[in-house]
PyMOL commands that place a pseudoatom at each C-alpha (Angstrom):
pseudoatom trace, name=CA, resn=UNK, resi=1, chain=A, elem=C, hetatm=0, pos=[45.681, -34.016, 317.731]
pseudoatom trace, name=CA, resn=UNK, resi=2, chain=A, elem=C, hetatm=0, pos=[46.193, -36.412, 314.316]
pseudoatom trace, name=CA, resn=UNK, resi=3, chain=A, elem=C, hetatm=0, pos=[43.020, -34.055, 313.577]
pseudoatom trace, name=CA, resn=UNK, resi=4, chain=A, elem=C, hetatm=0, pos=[44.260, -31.061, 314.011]
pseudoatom trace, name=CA, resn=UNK, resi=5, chain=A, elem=C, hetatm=0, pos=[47.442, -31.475, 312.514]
pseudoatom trace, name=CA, resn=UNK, resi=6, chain=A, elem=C, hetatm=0, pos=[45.216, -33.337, 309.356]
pseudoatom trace, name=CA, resn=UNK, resi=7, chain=A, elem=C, hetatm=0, pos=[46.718, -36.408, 309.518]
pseudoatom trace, name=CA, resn=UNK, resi=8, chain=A, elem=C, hetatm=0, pos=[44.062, -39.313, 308.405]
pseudoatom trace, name=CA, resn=UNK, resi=9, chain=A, elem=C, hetatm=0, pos=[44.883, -42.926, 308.790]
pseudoatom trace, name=CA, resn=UNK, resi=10, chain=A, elem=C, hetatm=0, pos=[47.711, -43.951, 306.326]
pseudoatom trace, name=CA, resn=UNK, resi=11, chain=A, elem=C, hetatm=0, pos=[49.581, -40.724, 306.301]
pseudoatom trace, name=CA, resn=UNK, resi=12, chain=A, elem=C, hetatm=0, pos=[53.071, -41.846, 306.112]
pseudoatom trace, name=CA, resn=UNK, resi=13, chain=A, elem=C, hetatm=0, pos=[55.704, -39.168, 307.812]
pseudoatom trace, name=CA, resn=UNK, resi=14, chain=A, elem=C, hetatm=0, pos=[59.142, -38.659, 308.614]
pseudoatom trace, name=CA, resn=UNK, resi=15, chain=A, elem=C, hetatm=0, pos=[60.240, -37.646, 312.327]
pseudoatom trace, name=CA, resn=UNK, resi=16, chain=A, elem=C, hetatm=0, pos=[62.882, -35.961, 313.383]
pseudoatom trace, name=CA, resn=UNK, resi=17, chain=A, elem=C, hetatm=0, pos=[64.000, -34.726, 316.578]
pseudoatom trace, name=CA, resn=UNK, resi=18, chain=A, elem=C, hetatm=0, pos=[66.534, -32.080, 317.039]
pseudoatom trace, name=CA, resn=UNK, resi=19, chain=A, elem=C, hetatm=0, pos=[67.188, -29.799, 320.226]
pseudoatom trace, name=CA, resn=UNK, resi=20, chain=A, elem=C, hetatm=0, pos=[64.263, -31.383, 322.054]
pseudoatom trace, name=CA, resn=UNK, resi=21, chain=A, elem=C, hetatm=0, pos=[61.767, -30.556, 319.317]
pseudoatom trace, name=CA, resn=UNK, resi=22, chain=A, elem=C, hetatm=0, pos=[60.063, -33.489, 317.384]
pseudoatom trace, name=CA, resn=UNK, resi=23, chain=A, elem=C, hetatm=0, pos=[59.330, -32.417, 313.669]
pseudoatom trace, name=CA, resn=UNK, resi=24, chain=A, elem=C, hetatm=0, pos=[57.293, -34.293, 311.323]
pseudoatom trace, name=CA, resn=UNK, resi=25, chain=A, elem=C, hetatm=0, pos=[57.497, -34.523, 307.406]
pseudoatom trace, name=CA, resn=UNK, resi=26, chain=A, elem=C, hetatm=0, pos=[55.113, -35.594, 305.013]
pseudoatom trace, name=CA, resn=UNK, resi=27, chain=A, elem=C, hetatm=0, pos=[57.026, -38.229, 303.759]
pseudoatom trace, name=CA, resn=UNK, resi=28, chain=A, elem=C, hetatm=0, pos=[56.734, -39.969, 300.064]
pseudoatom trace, name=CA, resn=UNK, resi=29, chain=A, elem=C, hetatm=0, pos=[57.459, -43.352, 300.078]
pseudoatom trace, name=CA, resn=UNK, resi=30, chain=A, elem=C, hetatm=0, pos=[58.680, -44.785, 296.427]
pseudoatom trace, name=CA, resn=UNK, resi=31, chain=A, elem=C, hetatm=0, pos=[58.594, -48.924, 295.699]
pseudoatom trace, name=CA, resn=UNK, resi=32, chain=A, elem=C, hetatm=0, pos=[61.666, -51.185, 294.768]
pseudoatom trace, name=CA, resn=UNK, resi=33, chain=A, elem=C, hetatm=0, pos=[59.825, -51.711, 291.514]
pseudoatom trace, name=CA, resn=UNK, resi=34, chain=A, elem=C, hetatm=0, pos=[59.734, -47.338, 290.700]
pseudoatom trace, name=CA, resn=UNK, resi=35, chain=A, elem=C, hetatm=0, pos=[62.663, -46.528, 292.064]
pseudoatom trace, name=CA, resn=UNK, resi=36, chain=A, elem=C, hetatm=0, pos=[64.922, -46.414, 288.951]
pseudoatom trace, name=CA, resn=UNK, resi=37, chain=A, elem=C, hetatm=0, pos=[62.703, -43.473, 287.633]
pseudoatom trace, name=CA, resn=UNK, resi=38, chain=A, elem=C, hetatm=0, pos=[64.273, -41.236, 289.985]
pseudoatom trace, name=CA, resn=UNK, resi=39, chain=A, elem=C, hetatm=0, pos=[68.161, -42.173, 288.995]
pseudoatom trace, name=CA, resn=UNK, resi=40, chain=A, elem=C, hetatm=0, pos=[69.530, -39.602, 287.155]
pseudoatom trace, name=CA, resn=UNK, resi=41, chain=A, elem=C, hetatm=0, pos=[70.573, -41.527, 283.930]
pseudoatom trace, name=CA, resn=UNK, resi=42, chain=A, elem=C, hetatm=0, pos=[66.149, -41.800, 283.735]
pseudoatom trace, name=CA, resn=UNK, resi=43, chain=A, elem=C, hetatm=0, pos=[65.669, -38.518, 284.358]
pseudoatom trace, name=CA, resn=UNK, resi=44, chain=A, elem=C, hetatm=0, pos=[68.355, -37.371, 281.677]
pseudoatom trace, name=CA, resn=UNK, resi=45, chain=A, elem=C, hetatm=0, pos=[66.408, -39.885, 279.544]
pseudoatom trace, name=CA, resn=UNK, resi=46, chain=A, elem=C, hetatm=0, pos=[63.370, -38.106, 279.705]
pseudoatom trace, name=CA, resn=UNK, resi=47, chain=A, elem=C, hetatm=0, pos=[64.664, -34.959, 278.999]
pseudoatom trace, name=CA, resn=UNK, resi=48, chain=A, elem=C, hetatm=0, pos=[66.654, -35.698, 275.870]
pseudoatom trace, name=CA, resn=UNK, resi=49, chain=A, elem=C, hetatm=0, pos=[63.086, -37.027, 274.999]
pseudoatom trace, name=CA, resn=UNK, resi=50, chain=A, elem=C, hetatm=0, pos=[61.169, -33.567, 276.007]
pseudoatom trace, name=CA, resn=UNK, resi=51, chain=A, elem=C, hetatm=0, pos=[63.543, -31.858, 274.204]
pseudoatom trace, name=CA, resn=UNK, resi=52, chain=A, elem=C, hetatm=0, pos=[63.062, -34.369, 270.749]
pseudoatom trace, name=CA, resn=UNK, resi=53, chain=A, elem=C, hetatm=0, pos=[59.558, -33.034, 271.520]
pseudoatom trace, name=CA, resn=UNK, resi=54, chain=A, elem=C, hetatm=0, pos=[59.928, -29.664, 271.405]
pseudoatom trace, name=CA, resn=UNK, resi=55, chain=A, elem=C, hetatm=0, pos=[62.339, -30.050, 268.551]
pseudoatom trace, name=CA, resn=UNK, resi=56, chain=A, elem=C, hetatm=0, pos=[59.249, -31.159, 266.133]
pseudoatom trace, name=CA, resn=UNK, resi=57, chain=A, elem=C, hetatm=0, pos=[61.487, -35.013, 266.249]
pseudoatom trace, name=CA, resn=UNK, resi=58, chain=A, elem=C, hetatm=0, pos=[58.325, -36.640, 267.413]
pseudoatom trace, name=CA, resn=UNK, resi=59, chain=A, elem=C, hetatm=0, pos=[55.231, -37.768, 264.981]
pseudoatom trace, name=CA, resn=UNK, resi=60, chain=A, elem=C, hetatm=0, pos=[52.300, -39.677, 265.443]
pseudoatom trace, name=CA, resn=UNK, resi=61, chain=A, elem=C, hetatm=0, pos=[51.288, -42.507, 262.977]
pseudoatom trace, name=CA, resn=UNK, resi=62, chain=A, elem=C, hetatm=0, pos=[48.780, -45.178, 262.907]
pseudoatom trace, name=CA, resn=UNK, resi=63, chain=A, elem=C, hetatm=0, pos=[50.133, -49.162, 263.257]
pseudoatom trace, name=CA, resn=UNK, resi=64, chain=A, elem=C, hetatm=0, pos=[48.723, -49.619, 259.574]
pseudoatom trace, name=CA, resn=UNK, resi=65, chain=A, elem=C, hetatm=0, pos=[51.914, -46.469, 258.875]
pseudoatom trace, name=CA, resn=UNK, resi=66, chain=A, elem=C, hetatm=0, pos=[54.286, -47.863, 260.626]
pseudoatom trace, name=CA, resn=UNK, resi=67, chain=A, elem=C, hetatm=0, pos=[53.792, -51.653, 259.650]
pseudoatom trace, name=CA, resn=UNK, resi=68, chain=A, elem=C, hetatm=0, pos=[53.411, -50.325, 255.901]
pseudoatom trace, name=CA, resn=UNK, resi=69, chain=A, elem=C, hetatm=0, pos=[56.803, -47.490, 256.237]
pseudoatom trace, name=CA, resn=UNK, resi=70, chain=A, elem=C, hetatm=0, pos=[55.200, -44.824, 255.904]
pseudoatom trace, name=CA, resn=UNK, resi=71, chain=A, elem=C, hetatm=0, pos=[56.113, -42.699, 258.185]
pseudoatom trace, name=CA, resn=UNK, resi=72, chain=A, elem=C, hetatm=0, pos=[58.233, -38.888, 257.625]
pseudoatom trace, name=CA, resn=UNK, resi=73, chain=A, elem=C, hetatm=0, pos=[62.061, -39.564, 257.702]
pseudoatom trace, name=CA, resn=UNK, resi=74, chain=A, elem=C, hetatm=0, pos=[63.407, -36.905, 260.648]
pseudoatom trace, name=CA, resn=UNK, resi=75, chain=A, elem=C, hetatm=0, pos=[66.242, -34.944, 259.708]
pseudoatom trace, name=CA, resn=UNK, resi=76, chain=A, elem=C, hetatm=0, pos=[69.404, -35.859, 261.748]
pseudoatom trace, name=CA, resn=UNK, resi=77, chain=A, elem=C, hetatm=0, pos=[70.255, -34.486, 264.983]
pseudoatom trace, name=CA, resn=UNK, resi=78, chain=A, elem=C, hetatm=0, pos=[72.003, -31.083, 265.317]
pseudoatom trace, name=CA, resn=UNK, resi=79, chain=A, elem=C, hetatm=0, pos=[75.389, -32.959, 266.682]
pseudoatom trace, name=CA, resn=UNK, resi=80, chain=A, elem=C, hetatm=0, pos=[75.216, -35.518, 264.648]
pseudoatom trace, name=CA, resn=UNK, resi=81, chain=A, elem=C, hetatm=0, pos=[75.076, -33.285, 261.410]
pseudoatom trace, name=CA, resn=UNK, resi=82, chain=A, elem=C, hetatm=0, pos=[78.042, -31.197, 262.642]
pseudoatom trace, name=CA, resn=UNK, resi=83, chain=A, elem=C, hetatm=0, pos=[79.706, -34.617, 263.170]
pseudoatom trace, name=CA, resn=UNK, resi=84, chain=A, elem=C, hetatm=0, pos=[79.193, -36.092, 259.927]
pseudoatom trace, name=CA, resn=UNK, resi=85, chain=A, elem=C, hetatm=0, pos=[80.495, -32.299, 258.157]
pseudoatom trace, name=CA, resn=UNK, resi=86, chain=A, elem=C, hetatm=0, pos=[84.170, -32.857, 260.244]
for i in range(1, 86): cmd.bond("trace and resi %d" % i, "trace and resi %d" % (i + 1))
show_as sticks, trace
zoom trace
């Protein structure tokens, strides 16, 4: 049966039975140690970052750059501009 449903050894899933009918999940099982990517404050993290991104906020430079400062100055941050005009 593990066959025809293509379950191989290892296959992790999540059972459920409801009304007399069994149901199995894949399931996805995260560590301790990963779990804080999934909180939302991470997730918000890494879209503010995505959007610096897209935004043209993000440069590449070599160690030699950044140990010597010479790297492009980025222009402040829309909010923060409209801050500093009030």
């Amino acid at each position: 049966m593990r066959r025809q449903l293509g379950i191989g050894d290892g296959t992790q899933l999540e059972v459920t039975v409801q009304d007399h009918e069994v149901t199995l999940r894949p399931a996805t099982v995260i560590t301790a140690e990963d779990r804080w990517a999934y909180a939302p404050e991470a997730i918000a993290s890494l879209k503010r970052a995505l959007a610096d991104v897209k935004a043209g906020y993000v440069f590449q430079l070599t160690e030699g750059e950044l140990l010597k400062g010479k790297y492009p100055k980025r222009a402040p941050r829309k909010a923060a501009a409209r801050r500093a005009k009030r």
